[in-house]
C-alpha positions in Angstrom: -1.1 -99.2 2.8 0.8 -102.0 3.4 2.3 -102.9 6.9 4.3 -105.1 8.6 5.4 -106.5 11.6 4.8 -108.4 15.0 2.0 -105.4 16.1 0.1 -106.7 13.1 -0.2 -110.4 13.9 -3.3 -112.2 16.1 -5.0 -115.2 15.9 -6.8 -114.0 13.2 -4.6 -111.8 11.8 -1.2 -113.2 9.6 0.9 -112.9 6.8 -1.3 -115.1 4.2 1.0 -117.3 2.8 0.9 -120.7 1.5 1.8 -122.1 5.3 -0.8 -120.5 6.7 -3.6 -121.0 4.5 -3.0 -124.4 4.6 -3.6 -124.3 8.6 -6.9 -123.1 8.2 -7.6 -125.7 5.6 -6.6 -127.9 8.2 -8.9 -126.2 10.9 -11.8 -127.0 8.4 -10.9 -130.5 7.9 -11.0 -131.2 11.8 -13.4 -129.0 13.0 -16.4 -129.6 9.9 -18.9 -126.4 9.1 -18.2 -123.1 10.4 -20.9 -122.5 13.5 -20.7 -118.8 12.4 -18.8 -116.1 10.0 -15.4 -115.8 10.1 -12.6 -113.1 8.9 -9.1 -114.0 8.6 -7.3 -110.8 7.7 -3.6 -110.4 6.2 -1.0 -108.9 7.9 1.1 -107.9 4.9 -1.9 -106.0 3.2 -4.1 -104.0 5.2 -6.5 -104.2 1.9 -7.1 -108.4 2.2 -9.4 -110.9 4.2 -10.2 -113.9 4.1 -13.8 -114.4 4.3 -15.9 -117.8 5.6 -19.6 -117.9 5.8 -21.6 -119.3 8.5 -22.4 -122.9 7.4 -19.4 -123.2 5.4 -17.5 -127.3 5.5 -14.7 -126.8 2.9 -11.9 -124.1 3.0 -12.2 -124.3 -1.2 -15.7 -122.3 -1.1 -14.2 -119.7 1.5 -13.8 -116.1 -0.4 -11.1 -113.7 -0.8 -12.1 -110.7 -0.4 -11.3 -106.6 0.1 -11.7 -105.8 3.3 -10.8 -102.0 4.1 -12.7 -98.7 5.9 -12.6 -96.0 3.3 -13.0 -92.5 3.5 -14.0 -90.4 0.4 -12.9 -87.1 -0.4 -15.7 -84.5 0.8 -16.9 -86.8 3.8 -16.5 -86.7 7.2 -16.2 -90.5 7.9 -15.4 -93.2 6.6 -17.4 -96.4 5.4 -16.4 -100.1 5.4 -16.1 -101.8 2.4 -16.7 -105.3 1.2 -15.9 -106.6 -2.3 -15.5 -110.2 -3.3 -12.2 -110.8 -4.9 -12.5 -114.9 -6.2 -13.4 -117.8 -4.1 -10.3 -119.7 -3.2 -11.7 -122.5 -5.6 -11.1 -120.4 -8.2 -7.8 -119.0 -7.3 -6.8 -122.7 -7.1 -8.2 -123.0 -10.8 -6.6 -120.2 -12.3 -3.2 -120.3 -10.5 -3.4 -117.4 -8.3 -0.4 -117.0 -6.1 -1.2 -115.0 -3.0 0.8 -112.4 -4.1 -1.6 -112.1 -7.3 -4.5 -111.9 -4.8 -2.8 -109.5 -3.0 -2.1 -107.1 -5.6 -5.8 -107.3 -6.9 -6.9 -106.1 -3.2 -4.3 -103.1 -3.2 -5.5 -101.8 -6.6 -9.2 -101.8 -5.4 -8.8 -100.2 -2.6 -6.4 -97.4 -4.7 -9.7 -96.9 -7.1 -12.1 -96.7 -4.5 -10.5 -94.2 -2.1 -9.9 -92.3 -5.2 -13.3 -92.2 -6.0 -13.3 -94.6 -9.1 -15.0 -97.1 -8.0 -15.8 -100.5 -10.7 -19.7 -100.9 -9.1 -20.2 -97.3 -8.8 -19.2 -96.9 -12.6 -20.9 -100.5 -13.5 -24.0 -99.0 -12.1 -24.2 -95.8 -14.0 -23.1 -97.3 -17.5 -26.4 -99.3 -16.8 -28.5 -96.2 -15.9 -27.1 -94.7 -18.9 -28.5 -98.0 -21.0 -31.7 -98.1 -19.0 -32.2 -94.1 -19.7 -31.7 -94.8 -23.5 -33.7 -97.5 -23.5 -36.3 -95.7 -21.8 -36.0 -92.7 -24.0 -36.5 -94.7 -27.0 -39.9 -96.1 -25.4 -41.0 -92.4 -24.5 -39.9 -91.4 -27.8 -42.4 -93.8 -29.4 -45.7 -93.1 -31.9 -49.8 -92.7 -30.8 -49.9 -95.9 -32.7 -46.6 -97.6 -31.5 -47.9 -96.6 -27.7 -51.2 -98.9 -28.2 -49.8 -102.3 -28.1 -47.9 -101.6 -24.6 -50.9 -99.6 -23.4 -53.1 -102.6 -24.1 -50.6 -105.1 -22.8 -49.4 -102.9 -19.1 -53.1 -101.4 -18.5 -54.8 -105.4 -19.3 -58.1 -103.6 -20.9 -60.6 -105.8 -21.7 -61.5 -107.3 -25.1 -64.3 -104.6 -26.0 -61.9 -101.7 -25.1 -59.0 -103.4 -27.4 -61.0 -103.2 -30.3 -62.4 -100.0 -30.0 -58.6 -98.8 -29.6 -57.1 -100.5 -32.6 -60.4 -99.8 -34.4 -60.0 -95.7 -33.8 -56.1 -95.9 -34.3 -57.1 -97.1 -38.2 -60.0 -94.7 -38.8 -60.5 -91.4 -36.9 -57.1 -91.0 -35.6 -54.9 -91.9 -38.2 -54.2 -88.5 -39.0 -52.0 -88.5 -35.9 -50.8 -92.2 -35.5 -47.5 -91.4 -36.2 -47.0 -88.4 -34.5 -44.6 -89.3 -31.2 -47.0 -88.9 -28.7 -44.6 -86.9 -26.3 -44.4 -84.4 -29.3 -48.4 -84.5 -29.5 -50.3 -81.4 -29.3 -53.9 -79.6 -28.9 -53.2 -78.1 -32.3 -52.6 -81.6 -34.1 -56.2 -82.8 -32.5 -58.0 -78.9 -32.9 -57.4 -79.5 -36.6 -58.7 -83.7 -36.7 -61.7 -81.5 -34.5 -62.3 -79.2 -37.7 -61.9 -81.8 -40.0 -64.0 -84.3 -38.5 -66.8 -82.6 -37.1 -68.0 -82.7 -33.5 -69.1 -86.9 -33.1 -69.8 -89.3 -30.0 -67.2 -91.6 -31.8 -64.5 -88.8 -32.0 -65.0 -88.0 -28.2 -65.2 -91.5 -27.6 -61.3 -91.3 -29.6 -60.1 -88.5 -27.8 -60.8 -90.1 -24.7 -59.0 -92.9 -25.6 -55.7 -90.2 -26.5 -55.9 -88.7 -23.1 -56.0 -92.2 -21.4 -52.7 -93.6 -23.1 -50.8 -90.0 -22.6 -51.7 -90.1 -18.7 -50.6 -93.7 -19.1 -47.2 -92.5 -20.9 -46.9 -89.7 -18.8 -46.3 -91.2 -15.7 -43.9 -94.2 -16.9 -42.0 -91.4 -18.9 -42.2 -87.6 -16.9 -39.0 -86.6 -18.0 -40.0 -86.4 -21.4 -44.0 -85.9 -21.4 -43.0 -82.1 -19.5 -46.5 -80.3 -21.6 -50.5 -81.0 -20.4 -52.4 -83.4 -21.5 -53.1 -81.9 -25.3 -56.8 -83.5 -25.1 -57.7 -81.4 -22.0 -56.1 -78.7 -23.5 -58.3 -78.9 -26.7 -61.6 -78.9 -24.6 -60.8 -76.0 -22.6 -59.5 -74.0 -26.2 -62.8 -75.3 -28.2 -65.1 -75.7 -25.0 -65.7 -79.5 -25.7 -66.8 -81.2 -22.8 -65.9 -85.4 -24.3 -66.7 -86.8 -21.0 -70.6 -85.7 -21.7 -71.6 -86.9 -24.9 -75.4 -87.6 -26.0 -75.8 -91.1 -24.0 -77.7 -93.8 -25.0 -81.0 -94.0 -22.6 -82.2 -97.0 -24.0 -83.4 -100.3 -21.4 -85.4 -103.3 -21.8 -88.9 -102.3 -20.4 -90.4 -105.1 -18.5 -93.4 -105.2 -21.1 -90.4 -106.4 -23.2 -88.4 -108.7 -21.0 -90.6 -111.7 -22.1 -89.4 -111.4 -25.4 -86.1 -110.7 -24.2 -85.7 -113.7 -22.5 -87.5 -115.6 -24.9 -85.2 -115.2 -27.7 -82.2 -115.5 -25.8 -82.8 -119.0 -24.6 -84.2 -119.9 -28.3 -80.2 -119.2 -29.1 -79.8 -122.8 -28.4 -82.0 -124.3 -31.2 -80.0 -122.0 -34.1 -76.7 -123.8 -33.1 -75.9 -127.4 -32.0 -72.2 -126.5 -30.8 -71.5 -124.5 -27.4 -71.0 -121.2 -29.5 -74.5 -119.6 -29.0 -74.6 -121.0 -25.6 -71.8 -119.3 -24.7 -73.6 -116.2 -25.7 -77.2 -117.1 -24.4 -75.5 -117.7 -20.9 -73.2 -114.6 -21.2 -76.5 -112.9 -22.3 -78.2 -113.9 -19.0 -75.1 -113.0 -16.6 -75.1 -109.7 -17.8 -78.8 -109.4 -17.3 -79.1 -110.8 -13.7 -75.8 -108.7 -12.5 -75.5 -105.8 -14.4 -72.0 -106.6 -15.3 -70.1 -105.3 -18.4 -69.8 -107.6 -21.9 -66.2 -107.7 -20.9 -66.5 -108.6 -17.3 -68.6 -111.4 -18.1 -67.2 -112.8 -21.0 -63.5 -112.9 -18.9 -65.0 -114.5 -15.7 -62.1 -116.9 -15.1 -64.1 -120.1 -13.3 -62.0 -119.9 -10.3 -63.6 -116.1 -9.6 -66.4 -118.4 -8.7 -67.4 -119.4 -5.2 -70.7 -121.2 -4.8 -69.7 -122.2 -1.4 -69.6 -118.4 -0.2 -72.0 -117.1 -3.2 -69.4 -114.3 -3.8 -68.0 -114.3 -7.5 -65.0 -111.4 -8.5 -65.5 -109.2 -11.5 -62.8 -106.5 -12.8 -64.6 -103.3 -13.6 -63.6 -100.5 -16.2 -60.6 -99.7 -14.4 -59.1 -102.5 -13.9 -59.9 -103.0 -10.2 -61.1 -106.3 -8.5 -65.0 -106.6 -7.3 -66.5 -108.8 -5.4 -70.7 -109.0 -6.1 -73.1 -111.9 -4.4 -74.2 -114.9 -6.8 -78.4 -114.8 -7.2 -80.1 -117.1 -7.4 -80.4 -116.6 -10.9 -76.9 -116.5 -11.3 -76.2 -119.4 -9.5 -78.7 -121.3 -12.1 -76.9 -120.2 -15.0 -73.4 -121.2 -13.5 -74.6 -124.4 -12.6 -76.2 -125.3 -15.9 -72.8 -124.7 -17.4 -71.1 -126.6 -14.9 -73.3 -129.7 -15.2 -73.5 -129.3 -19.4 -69.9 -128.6 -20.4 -66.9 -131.1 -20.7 -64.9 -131.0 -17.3 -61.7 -130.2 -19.3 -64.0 -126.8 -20.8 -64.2 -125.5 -17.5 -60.3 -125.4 -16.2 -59.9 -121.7 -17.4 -63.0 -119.4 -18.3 -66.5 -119.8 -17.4 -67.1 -119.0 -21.0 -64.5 -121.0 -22.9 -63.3 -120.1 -26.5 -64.3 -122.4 -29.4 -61.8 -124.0 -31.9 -58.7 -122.5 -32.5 -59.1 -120.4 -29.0 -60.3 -123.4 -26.9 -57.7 -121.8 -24.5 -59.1 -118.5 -24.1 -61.9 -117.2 -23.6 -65.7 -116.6 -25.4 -64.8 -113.3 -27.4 -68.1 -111.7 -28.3 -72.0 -111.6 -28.0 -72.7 -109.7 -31.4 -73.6 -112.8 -33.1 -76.0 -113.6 -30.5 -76.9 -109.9 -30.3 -78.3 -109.5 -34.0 -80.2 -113.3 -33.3 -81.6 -111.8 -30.4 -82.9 -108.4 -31.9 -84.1 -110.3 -34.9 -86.6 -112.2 -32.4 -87.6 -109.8 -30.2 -88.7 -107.3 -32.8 -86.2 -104.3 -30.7 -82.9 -103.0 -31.3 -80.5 -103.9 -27.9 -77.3 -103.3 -26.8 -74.7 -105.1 -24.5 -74.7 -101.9 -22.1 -78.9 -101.5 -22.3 -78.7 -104.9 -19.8 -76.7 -103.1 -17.7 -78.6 -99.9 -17.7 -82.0 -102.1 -17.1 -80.6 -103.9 -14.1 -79.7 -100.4 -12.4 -82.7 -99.0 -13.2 -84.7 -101.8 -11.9 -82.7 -101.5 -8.9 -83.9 -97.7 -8.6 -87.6 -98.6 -9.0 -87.7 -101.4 -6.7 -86.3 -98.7 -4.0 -82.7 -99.8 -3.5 -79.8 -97.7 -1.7 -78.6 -95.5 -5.2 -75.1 -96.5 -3.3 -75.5 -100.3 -3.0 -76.6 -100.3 -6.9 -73.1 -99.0 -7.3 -72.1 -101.5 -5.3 -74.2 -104.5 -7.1 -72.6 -103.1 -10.9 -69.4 -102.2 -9.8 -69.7 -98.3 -10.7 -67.1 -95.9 -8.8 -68.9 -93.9 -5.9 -69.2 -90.1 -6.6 -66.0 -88.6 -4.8 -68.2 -85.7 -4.1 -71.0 -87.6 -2.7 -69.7 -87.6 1.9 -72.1 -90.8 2.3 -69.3 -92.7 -0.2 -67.4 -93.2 3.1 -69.9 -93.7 5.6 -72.6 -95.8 4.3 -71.6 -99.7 3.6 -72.9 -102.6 3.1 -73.4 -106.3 4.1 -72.6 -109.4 2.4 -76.5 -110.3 2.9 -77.7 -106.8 2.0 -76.2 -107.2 -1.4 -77.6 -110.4 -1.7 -81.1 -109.4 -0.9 -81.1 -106.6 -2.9 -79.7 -108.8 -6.1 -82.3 -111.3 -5.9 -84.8 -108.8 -5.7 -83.7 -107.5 -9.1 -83.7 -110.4 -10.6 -86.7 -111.5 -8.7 -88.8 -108.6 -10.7 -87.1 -109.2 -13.9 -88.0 -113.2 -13.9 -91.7 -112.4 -12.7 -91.9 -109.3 -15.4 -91.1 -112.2 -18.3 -94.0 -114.1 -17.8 -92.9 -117.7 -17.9 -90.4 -119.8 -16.3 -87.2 -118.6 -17.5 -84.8 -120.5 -15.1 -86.8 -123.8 -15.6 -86.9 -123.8 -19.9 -82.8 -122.9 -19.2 -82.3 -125.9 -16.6 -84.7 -127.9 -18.8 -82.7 -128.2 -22.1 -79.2 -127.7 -22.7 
């Protein structure tokens, strides 16, 4: 391990001692930053180096390091190793004689050649940690999973709710259960106890969404199916086909739609039922979701291009054209609300949540069905945009495209048929075009008209 003698010694090679070192101090002094890397390597221990970096002015900030090839037991060849022993700053510091650096060189070389090496052990007492660590997470409740679900997955405010709201009713029976230990028997028997429900498929679906969700952070431990698909194959429960709501504004109706929704602003002098006439009226001339629109962060918004972003139901980034209806709604609010309301969402919270965003239409909801003399819903503006879409004749795959619904995997034309920036454009206005003609008075003008 250790050699000596005149076959050892070269220009770069020598017996480190305090002569010596000094001379390459001195080399550093004269000659000002190292132009490249440089190894200086002891001739008394084949183990040492002396390492400089390219760029390096001062012989203090030069490293001492272990410098040896090394061949394991059970391979073939060898592999060089590197490993910083201490700056020679820090041996000054400390009072490290060569002879101390030395030593520390020769006893990592002994632990790595016999296969005890410090970073090879460092790094598996921290896998061990991390797999503890990780086990405790996997190891965690239905209702302990929700918060991380909510927080990892960023669902929107509507999906929150109905989460935390199910977690406390229907499914407290198994909110303490771990969810890795989970199975189709605990939900078969919520199933008898319940009764068949749209709210309990609804719940269910919620399960299955934050098991896949656990599942694939934690596969080591999650090692059954997915209980909820298990249950609807043992009780033949299909939860993705519940009795859906069929319900849209009919465009007899969209006068006194629009009506009341613009009359929001004479029950409240503050921006609160604004904020929900507007939000009201976004979801109306776009289809979007009450989450999508009530999240629009104002810098989604591009009036220069007419192309505003949108994050549908699975968390995926949209891009859908502004109308011109839209365009007059965003504009109002732009030209109405304090500059500093307008740095974060394009429908800012109200007192305490001035921050965030506008949380909520149901206020403006029950105003609005009050009015009109008919019982709506966020998703019947949604449904009513798509299905004037289908009447006016346009492309069932652009009204995907205009809402933000995921094209049928089954459906070939998915990857052949696509559309224009101007397409989409066209086609919006025309929606909206129908809808503003259908309500029998100048919508946009009473909105631009009074604040």
């Amino acid at each position: 391990m250790t050699k000596t003698g005149d076959q050892r010694k070269s220009d770069n090679r020598f017996e480190f001692n305090k002569a010596s070192l000094s001379k390459v101090e001195r080399e550093f002094k004269n000659g000002g930053a190292a132009e490249k890397e440089r190894y200086w390597y002891d001739a008394v221990s084949a183990n040492l180096a002396l390492r400089c970096r390219k760029g390096t002015s001062h012989y203090a900030d030069c490293d001492f390091y272990m410098y040896r090839k090394i061949k394991l037991q059970g391979e073939t060849r060898g592999k060089l190793y590197k490993r910083k022993i201490v700056s020679v700053a820090d041996a000054r510091a400390e009072g490290m004689r060569v002879e101390d650096v030395r030593d520390v060189a020769d006893k990592l070389y002994m632990s790595i050649r016999d296969g005890d090496d410090p970073n090879t052990q460092a790094q598996r007492e921290q896998e061990a940690m991390q797999w503890t660590e990780e086990l405790a997470e996997a190891h965690r409740t239905y209702s302990e999973m929700i918060p991380h679900f909510i927080r990892q997955r960023g669902v929107g405010e509507s999906y929150k709710n109905d989460l935390n709201r199910h977690l406390n009713g229907l499914l407290k029976p198994i909110a303490d259960i771990p969810l890795y230990k989970l199975t189709q028997k605990d939900l078969i028997a919520l199933y008898e106890e319940l009764g068949k429900s749209a709210q309990l498929a609804s719940s269910f679906r919620e399960v299955r969404a934050v098991w896949n969700w656990a599942e694939n952070l934690h596969q080591e431990v999650f090692v059954h199916k997915n209980p909820v698909t298990q249950m609807c194959k043992t009780i033949k429960w299909d939860i993705n086909h519940t009795t859906a709501r069929k319900v849209i504004v009919q465009k007899k109706s969209l006068g006194k739609f629009f009506r009341a929704v613009l009359d929001l602003r004479n029950r409240d002098h503050t921006s609160n039922l604004r904020n929900g006439r507007d939000s009201l009226l976004l979801m109306s001339f776009t289809g979007m979701r009450v989450t999508a629109a009530v999240e629009t962060p104002i810098d989604w918004i591009d009036l220069r291009t007419n192309i505003m972003k949108l994050k549908n139901k699975g968390g995926k980034i949209i891009e859908i054209p502004i109308n011109h209806a839209v365009r007059s709604v965003i504009e109002n609010r732009m030209r109405n609300l304090p500059e500093e309301r307008l740095k974060g969402f394009l429908f800012p919270g109200i007192g305490e949540r001035r921050d965030a965003h506008y949380r909520t239409v149901q206020t403006v909801l029950t105003s609005v069905r009050k009015q009109s003399g008919f019982y709506i819903q966020n998703h019947d503006l949604r449904r009513t945009f798509k299905s004037t879409g289908a009447k006016l004749g346009i492309h069932e795959l652009l009204l995907n495209d205009l809402v933000g619904h995921e094209r049928d995997p089954k459906n070939v034309d998915r990857h052949y048929i696509h559309f224009e920036d101007d397409e989409k454009m066209e086609a919006s206005n025309k929606i909206v075009d129908f809808m503003l003609n259908e309500a029998g008075f100048d919508v946009l003008g009473e909105l631009n008209r009074e604040w």
